[in-house]
C-alpha positions in Angstrom: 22.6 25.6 1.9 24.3 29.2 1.4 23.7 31.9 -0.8 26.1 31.8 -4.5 26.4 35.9 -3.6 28.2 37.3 -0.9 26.4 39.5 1.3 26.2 41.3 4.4 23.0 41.5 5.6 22.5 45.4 5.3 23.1 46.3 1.9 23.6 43.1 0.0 20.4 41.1 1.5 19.6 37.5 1.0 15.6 36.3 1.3 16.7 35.2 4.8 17.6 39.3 5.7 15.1 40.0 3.0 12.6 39.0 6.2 14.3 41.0 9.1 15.4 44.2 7.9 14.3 47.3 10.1 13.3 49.1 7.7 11.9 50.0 4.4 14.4 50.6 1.8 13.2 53.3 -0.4 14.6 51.5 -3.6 15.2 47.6 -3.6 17.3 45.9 -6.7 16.3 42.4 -6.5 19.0 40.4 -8.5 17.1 37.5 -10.8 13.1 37.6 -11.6 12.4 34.1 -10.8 10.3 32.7 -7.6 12.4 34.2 -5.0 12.6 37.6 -6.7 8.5 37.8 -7.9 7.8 36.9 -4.5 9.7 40.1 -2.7 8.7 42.5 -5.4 5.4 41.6 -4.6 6.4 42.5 -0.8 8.4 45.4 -1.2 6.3 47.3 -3.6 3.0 46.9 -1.6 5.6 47.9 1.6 6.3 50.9 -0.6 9.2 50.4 -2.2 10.4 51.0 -5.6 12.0 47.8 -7.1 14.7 47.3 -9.9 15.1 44.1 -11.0 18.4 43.0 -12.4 18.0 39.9 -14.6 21.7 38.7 -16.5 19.3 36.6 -19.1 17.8 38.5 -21.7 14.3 38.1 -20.8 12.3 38.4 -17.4 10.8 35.3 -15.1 13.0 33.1 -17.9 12.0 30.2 -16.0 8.6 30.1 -16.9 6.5 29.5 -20.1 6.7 32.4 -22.1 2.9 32.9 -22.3 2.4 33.1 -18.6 5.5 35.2 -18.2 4.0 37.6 -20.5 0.8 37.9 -18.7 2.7 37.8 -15.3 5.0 40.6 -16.5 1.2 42.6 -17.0 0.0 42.1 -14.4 2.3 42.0 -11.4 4.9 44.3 -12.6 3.8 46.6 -15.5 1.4 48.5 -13.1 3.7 48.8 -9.9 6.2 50.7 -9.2 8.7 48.2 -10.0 11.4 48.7 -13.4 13.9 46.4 -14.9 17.2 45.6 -16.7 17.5 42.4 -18.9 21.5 41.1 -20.0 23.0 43.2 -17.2 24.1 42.3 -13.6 24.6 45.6 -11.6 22.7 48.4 -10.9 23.4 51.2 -7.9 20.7 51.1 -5.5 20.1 51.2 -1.7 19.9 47.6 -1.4 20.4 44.7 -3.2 18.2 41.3 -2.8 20.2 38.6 -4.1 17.4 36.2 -5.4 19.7 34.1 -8.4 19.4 31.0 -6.2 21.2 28.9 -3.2 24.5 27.0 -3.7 24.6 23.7 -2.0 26.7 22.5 0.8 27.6 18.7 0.0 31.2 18.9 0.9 32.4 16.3 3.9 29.4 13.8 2.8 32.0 11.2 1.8 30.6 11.0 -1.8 34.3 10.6 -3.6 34.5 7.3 -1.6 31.4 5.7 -3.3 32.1 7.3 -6.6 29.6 10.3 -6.7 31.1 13.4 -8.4 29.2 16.5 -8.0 28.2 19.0 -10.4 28.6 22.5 -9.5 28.2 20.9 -5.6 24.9 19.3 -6.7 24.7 15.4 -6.5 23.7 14.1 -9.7 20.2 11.9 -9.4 17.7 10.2 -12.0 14.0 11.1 -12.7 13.7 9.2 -9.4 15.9 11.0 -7.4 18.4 8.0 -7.3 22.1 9.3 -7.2 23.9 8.5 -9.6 28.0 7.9 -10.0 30.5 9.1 -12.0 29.7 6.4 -14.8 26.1 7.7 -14.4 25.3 3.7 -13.1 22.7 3.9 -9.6 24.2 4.3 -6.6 22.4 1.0 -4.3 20.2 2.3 -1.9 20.9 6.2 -2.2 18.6 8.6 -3.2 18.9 12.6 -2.9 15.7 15.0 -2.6 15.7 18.6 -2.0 17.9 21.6 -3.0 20.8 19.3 -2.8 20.1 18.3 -6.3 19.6 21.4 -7.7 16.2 19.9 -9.7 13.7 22.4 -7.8 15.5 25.1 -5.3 12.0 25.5 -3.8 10.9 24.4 0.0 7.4 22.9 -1.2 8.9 21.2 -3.9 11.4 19.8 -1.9 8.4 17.9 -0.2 7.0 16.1 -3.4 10.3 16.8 -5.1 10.3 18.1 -8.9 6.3 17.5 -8.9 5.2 21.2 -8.9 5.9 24.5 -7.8 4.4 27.5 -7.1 5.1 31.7 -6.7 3.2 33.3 -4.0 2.5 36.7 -5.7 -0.4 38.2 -5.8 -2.1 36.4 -8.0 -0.2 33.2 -7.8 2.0 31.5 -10.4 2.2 27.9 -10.5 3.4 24.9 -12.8 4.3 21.3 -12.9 6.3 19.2 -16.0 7.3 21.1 -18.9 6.7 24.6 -20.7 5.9 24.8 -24.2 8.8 25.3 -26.0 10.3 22.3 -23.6 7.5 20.5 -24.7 7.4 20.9 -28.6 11.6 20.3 -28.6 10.8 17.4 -26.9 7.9 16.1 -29.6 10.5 17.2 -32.5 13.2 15.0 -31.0 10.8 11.9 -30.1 8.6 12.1 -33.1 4.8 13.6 -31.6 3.0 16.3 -32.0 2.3 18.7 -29.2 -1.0 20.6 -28.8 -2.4 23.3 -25.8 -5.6 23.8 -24.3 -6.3 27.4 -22.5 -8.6 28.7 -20.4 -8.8 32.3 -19.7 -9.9 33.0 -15.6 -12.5 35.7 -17.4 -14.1 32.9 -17.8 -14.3 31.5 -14.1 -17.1 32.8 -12.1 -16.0 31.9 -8.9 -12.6 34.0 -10.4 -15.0 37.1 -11.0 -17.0 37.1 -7.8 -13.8 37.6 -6.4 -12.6 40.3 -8.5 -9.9 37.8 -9.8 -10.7 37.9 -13.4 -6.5 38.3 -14.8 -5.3 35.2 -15.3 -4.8 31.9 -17.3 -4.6 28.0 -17.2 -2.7 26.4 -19.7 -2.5 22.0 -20.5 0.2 21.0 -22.9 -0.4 17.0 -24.1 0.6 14.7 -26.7 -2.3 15.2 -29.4 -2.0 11.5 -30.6 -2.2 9.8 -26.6 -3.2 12.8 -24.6 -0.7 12.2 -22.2 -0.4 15.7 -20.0 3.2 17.0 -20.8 2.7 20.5 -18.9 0.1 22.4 -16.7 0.4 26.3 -16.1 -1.3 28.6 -14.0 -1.1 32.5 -13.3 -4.2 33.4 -11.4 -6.8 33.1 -8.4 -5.5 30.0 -6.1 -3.0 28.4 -8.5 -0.9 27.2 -5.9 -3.8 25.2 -5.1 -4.8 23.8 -8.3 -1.6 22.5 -9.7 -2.0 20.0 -7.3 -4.5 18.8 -9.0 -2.4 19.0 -12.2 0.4 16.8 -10.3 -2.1 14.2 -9.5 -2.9 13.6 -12.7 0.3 13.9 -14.4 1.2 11.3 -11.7 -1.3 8.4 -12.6 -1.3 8.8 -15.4 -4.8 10.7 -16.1 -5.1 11.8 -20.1 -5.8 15.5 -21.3 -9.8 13.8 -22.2 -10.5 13.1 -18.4 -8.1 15.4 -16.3 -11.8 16.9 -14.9 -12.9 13.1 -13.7 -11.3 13.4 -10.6 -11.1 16.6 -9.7 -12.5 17.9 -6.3 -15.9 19.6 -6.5 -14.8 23.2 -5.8 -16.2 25.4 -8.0 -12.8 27.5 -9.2 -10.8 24.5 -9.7 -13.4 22.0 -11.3 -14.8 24.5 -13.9 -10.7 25.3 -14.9 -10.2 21.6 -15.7 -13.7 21.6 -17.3 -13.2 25.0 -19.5 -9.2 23.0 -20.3 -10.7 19.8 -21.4 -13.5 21.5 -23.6 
């Protein structure tokens, strides 16, 4: 995997220099406000930075749900010492993190010879990660996980590819399936209706005895079957309880008994209680 930008490692920084500079840059652009990006500005500005983010879409974090971008755009950046551009791509600062992504390196694989054409260097796959050929028919026996595929350009995800994913900021941002506006274009094309449960972390003791009280769990499901389309999460341990979310997207589990199985910690049982209320 390389990065789409070019850059050289003093000025122009990837997340890999991102890690090993010598020093503090006084004022950091950081080029696209999804995972990668959140996750530095959380770095940099508790390092002491000021940040810039740079975002060519004409929103912030526009690969989230829009309700927990909203409260993430509160929370993590609205107070810091971090500002931000929307529909632009350049801005003159001391350093510049690219963070729009990895291009993938899947040339000299051999995949013209069994019909496979790539898509922007990504090989195509199914919901299953089966690659696909040029006639979109499977490929026998070959399946493609990771960034390769360009589904989920995250290392966890790449694991237990396309189930969840998570930001490490401070507090954490996860999700797994589809947002809300995926969800409802979804139920106008297929014929259902879509309805949301919430659940505010105000509400979450073990949340408050932690000082943790910002933050927001959010179920999207078919109001006729209850099957879970979408779980998000901005708050105290999210990367932890989407799992939970995953699980029960997995087998199946409907939006009446997603707290059934959960595990018996107090955080994460009384969010999937307060949800299914």
């Amino acid at each position: 995997m390389v990065e789409q930008s070019r850059s050289n490692g003093k000025t122009v920084i990837t997340s890999d220099h991102a890690l090993k500079l010598e020093t503090v840059p006084d004022w950091i652009a950081i080029v696209g406000s999804d995972y990668i990006g959140l996750e530095f500005s959380d770095v940099y500005t508790a390092l002491g930075s000021e940040v810039t983010f740079i975002e060519a879409l004409d929103q912030l974090m526009p690969g989230f749900d829009p309700e927990i971008s909203k409260l993430a755009q509160r929370v993590l950046i609205n107070p810091r010492n971090i500002d931000y551009h929307t529909g632009v791509f350049a801005s003159k600062v001391d350093v510049a993190l690219i963070a729009t992504g990895r291009a993938p390196f899947t040339q000299g694989l051999g995949l013209e010879n069994i019909d496979v054409v790539t898509q922007r260097g990504f090989v195509p796959v199914d919901e299953r990660m089966r690659v696909l050929d040029a006639n979109g028919n499977l490929v026998p026996h070959l399946y493609c996980i990771g960034h390769a595929n360009g589904k989920m350009m995250l290392a966890h995800a790449v694991s237990a590819q396309g189930i969840s994913a998570a930001c490490f900021t401070h507090p954490e941002i996860s999700m797994v399936g589809l947002t809300e506006p995926q969800a409802r274009e979804k139920g106008e094309q297929e014929g259902f209706e879509v309805s949301v449960a919430k659940t505010s972390f105000k509400a979450n003791t073990k949340a408050l005895a932690e000082n943790e009280g910002e933050g927001l769990a959010k179920l999207i499901y078919k109001l006729d079957t209850g099957e879970i389309l979408g779980v998000h999460i901005f708050g105290f341990h999210a990367a932890d309880l989407i799992h939970e979310a995953s699980n029960a997207i997995a087998l199946g589990t409907l939006e009446p008994d997603i707290a059934a199985g959960m595990v018996h910690a107090k955080t994460a049982r009384q969010v999937w209680e307060d949800l299914r209320d």
